[in-house]
C-alpha positions as CSV (number, residue, x, y, z in Angstrom):
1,X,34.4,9.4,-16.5
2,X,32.9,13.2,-17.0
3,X,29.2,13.3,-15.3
4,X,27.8,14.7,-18.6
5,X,29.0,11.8,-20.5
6,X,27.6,9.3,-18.3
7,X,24.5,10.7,-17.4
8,X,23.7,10.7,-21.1
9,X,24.9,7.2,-21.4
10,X,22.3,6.1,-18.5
11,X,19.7,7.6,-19.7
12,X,20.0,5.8,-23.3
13,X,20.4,2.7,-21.3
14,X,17.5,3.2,-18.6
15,X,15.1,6.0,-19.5
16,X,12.0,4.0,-19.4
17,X,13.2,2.6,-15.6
18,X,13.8,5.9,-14.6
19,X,10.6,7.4,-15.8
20,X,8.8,4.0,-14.2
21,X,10.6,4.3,-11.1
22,X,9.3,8.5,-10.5
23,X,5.8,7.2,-11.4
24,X,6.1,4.8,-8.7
25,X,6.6,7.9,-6.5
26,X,5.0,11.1,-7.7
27,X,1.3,10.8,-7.9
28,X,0.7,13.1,-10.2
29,X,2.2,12.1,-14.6
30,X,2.4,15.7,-15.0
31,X,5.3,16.2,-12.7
32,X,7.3,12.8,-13.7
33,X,9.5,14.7,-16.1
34,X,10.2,17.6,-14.1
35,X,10.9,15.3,-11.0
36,X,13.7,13.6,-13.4
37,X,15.0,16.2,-14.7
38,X,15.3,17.8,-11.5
39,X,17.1,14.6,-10.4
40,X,19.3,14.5,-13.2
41,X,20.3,18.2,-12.7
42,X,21.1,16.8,-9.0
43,X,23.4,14.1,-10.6
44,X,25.1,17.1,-12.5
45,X,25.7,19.0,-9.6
46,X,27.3,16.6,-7.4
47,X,30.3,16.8,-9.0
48,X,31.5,13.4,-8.5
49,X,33.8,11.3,-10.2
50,X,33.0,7.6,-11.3
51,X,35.3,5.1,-12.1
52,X,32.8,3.2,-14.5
53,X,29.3,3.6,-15.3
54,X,27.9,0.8,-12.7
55,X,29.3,3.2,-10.2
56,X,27.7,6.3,-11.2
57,X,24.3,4.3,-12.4
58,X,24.1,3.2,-8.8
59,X,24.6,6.6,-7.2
60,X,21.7,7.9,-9.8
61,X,19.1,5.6,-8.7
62,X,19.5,6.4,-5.1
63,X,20.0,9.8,-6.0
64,X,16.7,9.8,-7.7
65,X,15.0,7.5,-5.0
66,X,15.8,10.3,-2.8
67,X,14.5,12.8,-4.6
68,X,11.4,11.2,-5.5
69,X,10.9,10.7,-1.5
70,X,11.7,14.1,-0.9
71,X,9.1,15.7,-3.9
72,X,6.5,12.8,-2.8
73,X,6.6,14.3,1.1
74,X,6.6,18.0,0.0
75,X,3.4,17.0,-1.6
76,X,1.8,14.9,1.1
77,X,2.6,18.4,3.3
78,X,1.1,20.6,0.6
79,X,-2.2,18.7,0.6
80,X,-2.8,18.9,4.1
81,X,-1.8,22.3,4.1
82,X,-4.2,23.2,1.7
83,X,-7.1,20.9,3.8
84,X,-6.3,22.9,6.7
85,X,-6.2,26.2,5.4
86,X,-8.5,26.7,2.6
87,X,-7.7,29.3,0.1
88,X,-10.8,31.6,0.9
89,X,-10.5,31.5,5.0
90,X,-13.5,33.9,5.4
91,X,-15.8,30.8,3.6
92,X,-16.8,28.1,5.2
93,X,-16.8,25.0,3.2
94,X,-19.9,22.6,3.5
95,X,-19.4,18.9,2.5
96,X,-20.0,18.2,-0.7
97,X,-21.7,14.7,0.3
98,X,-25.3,15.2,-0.9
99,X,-28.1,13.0,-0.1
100,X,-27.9,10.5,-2.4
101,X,-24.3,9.8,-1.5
102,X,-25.3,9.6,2.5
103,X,-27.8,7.1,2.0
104,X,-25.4,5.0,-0.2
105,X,-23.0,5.6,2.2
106,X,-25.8,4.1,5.2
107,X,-26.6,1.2,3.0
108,X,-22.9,0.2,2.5
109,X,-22.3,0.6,6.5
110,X,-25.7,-1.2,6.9
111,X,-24.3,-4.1,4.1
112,X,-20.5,-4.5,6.2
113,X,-22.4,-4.8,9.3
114,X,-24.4,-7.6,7.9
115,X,-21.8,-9.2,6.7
116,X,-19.5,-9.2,9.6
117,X,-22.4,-10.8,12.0
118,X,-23.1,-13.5,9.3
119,X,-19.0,-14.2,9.7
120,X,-19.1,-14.1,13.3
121,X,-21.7,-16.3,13.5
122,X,-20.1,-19.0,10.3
123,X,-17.0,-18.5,12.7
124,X,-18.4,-19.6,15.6
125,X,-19.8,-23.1,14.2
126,X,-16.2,-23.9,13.3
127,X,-14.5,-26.1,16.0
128,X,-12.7,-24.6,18.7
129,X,-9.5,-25.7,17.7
130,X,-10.2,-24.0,14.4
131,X,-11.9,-20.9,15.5
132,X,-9.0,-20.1,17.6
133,X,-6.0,-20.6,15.5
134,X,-7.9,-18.0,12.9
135,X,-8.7,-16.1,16.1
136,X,-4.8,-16.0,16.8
137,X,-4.1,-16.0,13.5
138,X,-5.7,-13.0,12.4
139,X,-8.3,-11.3,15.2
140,X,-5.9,-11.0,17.9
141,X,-3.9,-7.9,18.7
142,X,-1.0,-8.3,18.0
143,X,-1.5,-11.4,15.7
144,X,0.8,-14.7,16.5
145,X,2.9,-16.0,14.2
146,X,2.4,-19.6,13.2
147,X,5.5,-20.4,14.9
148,X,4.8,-18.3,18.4
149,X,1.5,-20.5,18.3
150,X,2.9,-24.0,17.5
151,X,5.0,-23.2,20.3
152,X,2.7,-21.9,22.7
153,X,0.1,-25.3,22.2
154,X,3.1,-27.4,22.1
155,X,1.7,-29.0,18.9
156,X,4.3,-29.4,15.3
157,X,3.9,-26.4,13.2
158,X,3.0,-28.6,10.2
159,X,0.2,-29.4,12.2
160,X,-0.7,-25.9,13.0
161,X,-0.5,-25.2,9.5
162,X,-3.0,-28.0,8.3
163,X,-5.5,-26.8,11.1
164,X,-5.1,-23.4,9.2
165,X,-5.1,-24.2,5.9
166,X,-8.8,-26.7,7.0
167,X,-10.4,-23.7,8.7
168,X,-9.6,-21.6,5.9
169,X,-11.0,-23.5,3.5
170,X,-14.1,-24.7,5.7
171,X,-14.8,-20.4,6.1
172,X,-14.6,-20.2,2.5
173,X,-17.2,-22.7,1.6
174,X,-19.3,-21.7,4.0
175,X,-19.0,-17.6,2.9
176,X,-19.1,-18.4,-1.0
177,X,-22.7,-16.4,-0.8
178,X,-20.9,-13.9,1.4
179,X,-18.7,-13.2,-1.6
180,X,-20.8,-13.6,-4.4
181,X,-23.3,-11.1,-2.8
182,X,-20.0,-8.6,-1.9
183,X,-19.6,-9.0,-5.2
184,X,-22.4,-7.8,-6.9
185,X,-22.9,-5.2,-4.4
186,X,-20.1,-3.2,-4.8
């Protein structure tokens, strides 16, 4: 099967998933046509031979997948080039945060701190056993596995996952004004 020939045969097939699939990669829609058509020039290059066209559709898509990789890290690099080294070296660059942002940014820090005490404290008038499986669960560093802790208290995972599932829900109802107030705040 001659490269040309195929390529033009995917494309009719799978242009939309191909132009999805770059989007899903490069950050920016004004590069998601060049980035394919670099890709397909790629695919032209390669000079490889297919026996059908599931074969070469396959070697396309990682072909591309690549690419898209490779285009998506050149521009993670160019960014923080450009943050380190800014254009004009001799000017020094103040932060655009004016006042109004810093005290909205004071009230949201204020507003999280809040809200983590109040959840501290609903925490703690949970049981124990509660409060630590969601300690376990999800405070501690590294977090246990449901398993790793049914196994650790010696207790039947379904078990474990009841005591869950009851904490959960008992932290919900008693942070329903913790989320409606989140809410409306931000």
């Amino acid at each position: 099967m001659e490269l040309r020939e195929a390529l033009d045969d995917l494309i009719r097939l799978n242009g939309p998933f191909y132009r999805n699939l770059c989007a899903k990669y490069v950050p920016s829609c004004n590069r998601v046509e060049e980035c394919l058509q670099d890709g397909f020039r790629k695919f032209l290059e390669s000079g490889r031979s297919f026996d059908d066209l599931k074969e070469a559709e396959k070697f396309l898509c990682r072909l591309l997948i690549n690419h898209f990789i490779d285009v998506y890290r050149e521009e993670v690099v160019r960014r923080k080039r450009q943050s380190a080294f800014p254009d004009n070296p001799g000017v020094i660059h103040c932060s655009r945060i004016g006042p109004e942002e810093r005290l909205l940014e004071r009230q949201q820090e204020g507003f999280r701190r809040r809200v983590t005490g109040e959840l501290c404290r609903r925490l703690e008038g949970l049981p124990a056993h509660q409060r630590e499986l969601l300690y376990l669960t999800f405070l501690k560093e590294p977090p246990m596995s449901l398993r790793e802790i049914s196994e650790m208290k010696r207790i039947p995972l379904t078990t474990v996952h009841s005591r869950l599932r009851g904490a959960m829900g008992v932290l919900r109802e008693r942070s329903a004004d913790l989320l409606r107030e989140w809410e409306n705040y931000f």
